[in-house]
Backbone bond lengths (Angstrom), bond angles and torsions (degrees), N, CA, C in turn:
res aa  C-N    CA-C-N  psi(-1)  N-CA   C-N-CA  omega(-1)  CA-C   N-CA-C  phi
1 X - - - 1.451 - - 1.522 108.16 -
2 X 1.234 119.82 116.86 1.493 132.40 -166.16 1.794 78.58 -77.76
3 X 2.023 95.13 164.08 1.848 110.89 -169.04 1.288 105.58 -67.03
4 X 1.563 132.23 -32.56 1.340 134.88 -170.27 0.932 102.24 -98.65
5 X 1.494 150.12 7.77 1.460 145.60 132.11 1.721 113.52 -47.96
6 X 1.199 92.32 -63.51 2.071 125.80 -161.44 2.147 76.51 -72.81
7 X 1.096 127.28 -54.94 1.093 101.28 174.45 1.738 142.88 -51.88
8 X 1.532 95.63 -49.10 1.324 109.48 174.06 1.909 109.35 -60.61
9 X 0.951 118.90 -21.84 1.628 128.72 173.01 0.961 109.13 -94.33
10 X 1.228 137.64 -13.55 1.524 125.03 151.05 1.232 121.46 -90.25
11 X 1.540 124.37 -31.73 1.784 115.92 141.01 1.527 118.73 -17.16
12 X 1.403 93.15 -77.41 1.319 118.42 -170.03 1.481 106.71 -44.88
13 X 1.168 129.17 -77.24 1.466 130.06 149.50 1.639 127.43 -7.71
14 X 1.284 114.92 -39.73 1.206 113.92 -158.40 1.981 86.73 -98.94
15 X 1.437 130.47 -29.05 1.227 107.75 -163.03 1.449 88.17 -108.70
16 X 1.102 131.41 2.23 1.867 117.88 147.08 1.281 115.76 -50.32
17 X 1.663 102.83 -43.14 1.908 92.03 179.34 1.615 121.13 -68.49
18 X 1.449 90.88 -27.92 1.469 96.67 -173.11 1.774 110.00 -76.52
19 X 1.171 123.11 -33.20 1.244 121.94 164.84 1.313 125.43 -56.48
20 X 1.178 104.61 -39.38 1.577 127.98 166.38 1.338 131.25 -59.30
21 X 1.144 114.23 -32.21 1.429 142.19 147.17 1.250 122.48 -70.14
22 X 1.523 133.25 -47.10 1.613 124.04 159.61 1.628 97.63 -42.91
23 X 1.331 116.15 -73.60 1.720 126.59 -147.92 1.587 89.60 -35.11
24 X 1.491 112.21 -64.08 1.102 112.55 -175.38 1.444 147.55 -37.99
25 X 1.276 112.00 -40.93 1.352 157.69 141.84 1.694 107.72 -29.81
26 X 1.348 120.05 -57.88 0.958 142.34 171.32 1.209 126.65 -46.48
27 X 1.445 104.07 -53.29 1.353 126.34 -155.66 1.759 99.68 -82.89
28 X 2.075 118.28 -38.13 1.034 113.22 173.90 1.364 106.34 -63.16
29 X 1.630 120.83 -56.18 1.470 105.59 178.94 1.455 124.40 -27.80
30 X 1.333 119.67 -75.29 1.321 145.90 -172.99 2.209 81.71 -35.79
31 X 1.171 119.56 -74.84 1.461 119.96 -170.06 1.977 117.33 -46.91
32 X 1.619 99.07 -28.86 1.407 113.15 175.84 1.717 107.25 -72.94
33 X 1.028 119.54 -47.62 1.617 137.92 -170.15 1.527 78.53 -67.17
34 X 1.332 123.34 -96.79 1.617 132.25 -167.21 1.846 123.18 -20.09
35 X 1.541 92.00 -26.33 1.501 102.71 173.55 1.554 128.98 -112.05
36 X 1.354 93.03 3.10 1.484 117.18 162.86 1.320 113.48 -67.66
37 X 1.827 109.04 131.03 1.598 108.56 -178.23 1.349 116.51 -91.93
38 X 1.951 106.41 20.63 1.492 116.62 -175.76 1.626 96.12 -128.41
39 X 1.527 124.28 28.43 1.534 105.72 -171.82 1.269 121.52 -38.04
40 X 1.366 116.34 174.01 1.132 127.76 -163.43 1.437 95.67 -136.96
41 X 1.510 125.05 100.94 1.463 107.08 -168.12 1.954 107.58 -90.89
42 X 1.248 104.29 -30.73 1.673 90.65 177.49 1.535 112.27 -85.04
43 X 1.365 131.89 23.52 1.263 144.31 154.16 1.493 100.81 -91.40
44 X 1.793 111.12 -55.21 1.512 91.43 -175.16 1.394 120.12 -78.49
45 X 1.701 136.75 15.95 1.060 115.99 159.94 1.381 116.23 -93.04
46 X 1.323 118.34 -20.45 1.518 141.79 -152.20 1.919 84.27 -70.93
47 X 1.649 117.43 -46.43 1.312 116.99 -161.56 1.496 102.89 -83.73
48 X 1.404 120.57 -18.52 1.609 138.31 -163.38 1.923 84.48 -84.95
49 X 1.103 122.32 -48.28 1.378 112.67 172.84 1.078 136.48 -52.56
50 X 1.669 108.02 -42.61 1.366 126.22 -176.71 1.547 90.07 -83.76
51 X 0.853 128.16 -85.45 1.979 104.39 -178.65 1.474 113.70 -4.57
52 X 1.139 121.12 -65.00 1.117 137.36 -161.07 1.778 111.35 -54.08
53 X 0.793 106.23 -68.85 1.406 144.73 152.37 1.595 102.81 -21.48
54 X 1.511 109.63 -62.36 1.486 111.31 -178.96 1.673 113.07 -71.88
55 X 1.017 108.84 -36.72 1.525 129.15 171.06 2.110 99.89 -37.62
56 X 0.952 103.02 -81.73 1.340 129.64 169.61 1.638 108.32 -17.80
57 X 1.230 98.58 -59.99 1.334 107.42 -172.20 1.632 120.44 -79.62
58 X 1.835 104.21 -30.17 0.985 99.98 179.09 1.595 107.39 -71.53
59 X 1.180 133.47 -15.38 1.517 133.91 -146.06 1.809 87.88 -99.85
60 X 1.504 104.19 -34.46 1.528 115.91 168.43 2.071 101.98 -38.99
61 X 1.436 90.15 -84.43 1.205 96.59 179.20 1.843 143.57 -36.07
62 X 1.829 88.30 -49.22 1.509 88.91 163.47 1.483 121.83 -62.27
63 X 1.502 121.84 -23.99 1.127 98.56 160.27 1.316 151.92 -116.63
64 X 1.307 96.60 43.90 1.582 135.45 170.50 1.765 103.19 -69.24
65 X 1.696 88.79 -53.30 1.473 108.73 -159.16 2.295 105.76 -86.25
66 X 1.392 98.59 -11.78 1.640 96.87 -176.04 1.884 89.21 -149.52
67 X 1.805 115.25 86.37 1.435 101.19 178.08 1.665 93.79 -78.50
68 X 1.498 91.49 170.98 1.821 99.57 163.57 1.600 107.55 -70.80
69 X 1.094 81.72 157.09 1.803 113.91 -166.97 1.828 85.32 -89.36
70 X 1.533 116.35 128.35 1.388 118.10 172.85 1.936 103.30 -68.82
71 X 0.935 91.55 150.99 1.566 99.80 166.74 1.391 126.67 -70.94
C-alpha cells in the first residue's frame, strides 16, 4: 500500500470515528429532549434528521473503507 493510499485510509478511518461520535452524541440529545417535560418537537425532528443523515454517511464511509469483494 503506497503512503497516499495508507493515508487516505487513515483519513477515512479517523472521520468514521468522528461521525460516529456525532450520531452518538445525537442520539443522547435526541433521549434528553424526549424526556423533557418541555419537548421541543421541531428541534426533535430537526436532530432525528441529522442522525439520520449521519447514519447514511457513516455506512457511506464504511464502505469506502471495506468495498465488496467481486464474485
Amino acid at each position: 500500500m503506497s503512503e497516499e493510499a495508507f493515508d487516505h485510509v487513515t483519513s477515512l478511518q479517523i472521520r468514521l470515528t468522528e461521525l460516529r461520535n456525532e450520531h452518538r452524541d445525537l442520539d443522547d440529545a435526541i433521549s434528553r429532549l424526549q424526556d423533557s417535560p418541555q419537548e421541543d418537537e421541531l428541534l426533535l425532528r430537526r436532530l432525528k434528521k441529522r442522525k439520520l443523515a449521519l447514519k447514511d454517511r457513516i455506512a457511506v464511509v464504511e464502505r469506502m473503507l471495506e468495498p465488496d469483494e467481486l464474485a
